[in-house]
C-alpha positions in Angstrom: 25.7 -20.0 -105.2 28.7 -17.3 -105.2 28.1 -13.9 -104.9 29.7 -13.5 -108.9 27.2 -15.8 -109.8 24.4 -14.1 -107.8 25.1 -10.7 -108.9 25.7 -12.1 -112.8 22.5 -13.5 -112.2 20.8 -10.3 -110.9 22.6 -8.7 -113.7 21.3 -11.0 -116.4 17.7 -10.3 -115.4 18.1 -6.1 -115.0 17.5 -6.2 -111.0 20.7 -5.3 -110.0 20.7 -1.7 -109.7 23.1 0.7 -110.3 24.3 1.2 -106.5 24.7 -2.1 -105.7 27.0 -2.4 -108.9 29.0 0.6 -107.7 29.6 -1.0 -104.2 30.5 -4.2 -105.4 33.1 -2.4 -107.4 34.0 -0.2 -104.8 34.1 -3.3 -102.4 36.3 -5.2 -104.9 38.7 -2.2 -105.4 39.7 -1.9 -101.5 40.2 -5.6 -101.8 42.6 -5.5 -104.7 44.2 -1.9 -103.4 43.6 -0.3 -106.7 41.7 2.7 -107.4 40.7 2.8 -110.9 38.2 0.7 -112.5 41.4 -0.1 -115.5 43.2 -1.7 -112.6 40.5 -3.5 -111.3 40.5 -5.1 -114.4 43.7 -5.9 -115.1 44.0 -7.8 -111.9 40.8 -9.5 -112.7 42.5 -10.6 -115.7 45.8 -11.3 -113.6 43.6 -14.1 -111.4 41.5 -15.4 -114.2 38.6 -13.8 -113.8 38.4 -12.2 -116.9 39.5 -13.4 -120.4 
């Protein structure tokens, strides 16, 4: 399984907690070189993540 799907998974259930979301985020910010959440998300929609 993916780590999306793991942590969607963790998420679903409520046992993800709050740090690990904020590292994840952080993680996935240094990967896309932004550094706002907005622009995470825009190029999460850019790749197809999001809808």
């Amino acid at each position: 399984m993916t780590k999306k799907r793991t942590l969607l998974k963790e998420n679903e259930k409520g046992s993800a907690n709050s740090q690990t979301v904020d590292n994840h985020r952080k993680n996935l910010m240094q990967k896309f070189e932004v550094n706002k959440t907005v622009n995470l998300l825009q190029k999460a929609k850019e790749f197809g993540i999001l809808q």
